[in-house]
C-alpha positions, 0 to 999 in steps of 0.5 A, a space after each residue: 845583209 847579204 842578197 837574197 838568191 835568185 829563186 827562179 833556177 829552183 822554179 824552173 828545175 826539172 827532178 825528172 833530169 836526176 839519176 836514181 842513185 842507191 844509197 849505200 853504208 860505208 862506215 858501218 858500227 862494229 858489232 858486240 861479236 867483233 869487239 870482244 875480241 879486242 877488248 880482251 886484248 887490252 885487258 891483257 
């Protein structure tokens, strides 16, 4: 079995250190308005 990780580096870690960070969506879900248009193009 494999070795259990040294737990005193996540003792000792400072949160205060980190940046604060926005979180932004990138993939976002089409909308029913912009898929209608394509899906009246494969019908056709």
């Amino acid at each position: 079995m494999a070795e259990k990780p040294d737990m005193g580096e996540i003792a000792s870690f400072d949160k205060a250190k980190l940046k604060k960070m926005e979180t932004q969506e990138k993939n976002t879900l089409p909308t029913k308005e912009t898929m209608e248009p394509e899906k009246r193009s494969e019908i056709s």
